[in-house]
Every structure is written in C-alpha cells, then in structure tokens.
N, C-alpha and C positions, 0 to 999 in steps of 0.2 A: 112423836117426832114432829118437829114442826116443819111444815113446806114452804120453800123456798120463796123469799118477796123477790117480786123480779123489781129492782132500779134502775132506772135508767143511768148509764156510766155517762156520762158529759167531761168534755172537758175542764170543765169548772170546776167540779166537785167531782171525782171519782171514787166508787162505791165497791167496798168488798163484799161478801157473804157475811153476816153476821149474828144468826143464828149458832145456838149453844154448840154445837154438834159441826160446826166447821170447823176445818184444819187448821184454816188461817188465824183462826180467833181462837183458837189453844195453844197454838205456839204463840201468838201472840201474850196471851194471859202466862205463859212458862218464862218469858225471855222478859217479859216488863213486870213480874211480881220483883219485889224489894229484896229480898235475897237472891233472887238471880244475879239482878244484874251486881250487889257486892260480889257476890263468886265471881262472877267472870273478871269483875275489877280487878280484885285482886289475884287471880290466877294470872293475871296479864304481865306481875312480877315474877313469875315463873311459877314450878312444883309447892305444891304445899299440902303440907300433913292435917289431917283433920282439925287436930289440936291447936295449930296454929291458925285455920281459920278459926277456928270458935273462940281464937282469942282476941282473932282480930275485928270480927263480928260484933259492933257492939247492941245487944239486946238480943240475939237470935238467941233461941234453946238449942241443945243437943240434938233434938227432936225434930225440930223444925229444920236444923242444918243437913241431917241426914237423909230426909225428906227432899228437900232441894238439891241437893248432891245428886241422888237418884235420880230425881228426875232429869237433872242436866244431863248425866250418862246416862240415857233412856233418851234423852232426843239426840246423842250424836254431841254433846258440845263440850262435854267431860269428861276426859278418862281416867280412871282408876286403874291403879297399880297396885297388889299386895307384895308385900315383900317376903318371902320366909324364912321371918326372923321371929326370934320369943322376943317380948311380946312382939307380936306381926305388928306390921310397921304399911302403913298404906297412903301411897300419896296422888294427890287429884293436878290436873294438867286440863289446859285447856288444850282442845283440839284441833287441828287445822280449822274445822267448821265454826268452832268457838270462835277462833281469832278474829274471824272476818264480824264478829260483831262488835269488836272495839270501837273501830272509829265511829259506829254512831251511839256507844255508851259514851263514849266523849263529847260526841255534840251535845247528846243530851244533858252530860255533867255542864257544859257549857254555855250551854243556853240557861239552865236553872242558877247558873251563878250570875250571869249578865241577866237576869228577871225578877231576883230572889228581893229586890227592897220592891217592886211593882207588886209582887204576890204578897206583900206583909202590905202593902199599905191598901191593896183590895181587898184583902182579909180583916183589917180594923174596920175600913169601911160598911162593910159588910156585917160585923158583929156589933156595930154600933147604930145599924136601923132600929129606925121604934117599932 
C-alpha cells in the first residue's frame, strides 16, 4: 500500500489524496468513467428498463452495461427494481443521491460543447508536430 504524500493545501491549488486506495479517487474514477455519467443522463429522463438503455447506449456491451449498473447501485446512485413478472421485468432509477449529480453533468456537457472546436483544433495541432 502506498503512504500517504503529505501536500501542502493552499489556497491556490487545493490538493486531494490521490493515491489508488483513496475514497475520493474511486468514486471519482465510478461517477467520471463514460458510461456512468450516460446512465445517470439518461436516468435523469426518468425509470428505464435495461433494454432500453442499451439501446440507447450507443457502443456499450451487455457486459459492460451490467457492470456499470452495479456498480451505480453499489455506491448509492441507482436503484433497481425487479418486477414479478414472466419474463421479470427490472427497471433502474436514479436516486435522490443520483440526482444531486446532474447539474454538474451538465456543466460538464456544457463546457465540453462551448470548448469542443478549441479541443479539435489543439488536437490537429498536436497530431501534426514533426
């Protein structure tokens, strides 16, 4: 396990823990992977059945969706409901705790659309060094 770097917090720069094995920096790494935040997007339109994420997902596996699921409901930010019905019928909901992380999936949708011709044109630039 690795020991703690101690930083100095400043007001300039303020410093988390960032070592593998922090809290902060796994839920971080859960809530900013690329199918997190589509789930919660689209949970944000209400209940939705597996199915119809994965249809609306586009590129995720089966696999991978199931995976992210869990782990949403495993930190609190998804709930699952089964229904009992043939075939069972299960639909995902975000959670009061879910909720409260919309509005900074939004700035963040917001910021990357007011930046998105600055990151293409630093990205030619950049593919185009000798």
């Amino acid at each position: 396990m690795n020991s703690p770097r101690h930083i100095e917090d400043t007001d300039d720069c303020p410093v988390w823990d960032i070592r593998q094995d922090c809290e902060v920096r796994q839920i971080l790494d859960r809530i900013a992977d690329k199918w997190s935040l589509l789930v919660i997007s689209l949970l944000d339109c209400g209940t939705m059945r597996f199915t119809e994420l994965l249809r609306e997902i586009d590129g995720v596996s089966q696999r991978m969706l199931t995976t992210t699921l869990r782990h949403l409901e495993r930190d609190g930010l998804v709930s699952r409901t089964v229904h009992p019905v043939v075939p069972p019928r299960v639909d995902y909901a975000l959670t009061p705790l879910g909720r409260t992380l919309l509005d900074t999936i939004q700035a963040l949708v917001r910021w990357t659309e007011q930046h998105q011709h600055e990151i293409a044109a630093a990205r030619a630039r950049y593919d185009n060094m000798d």
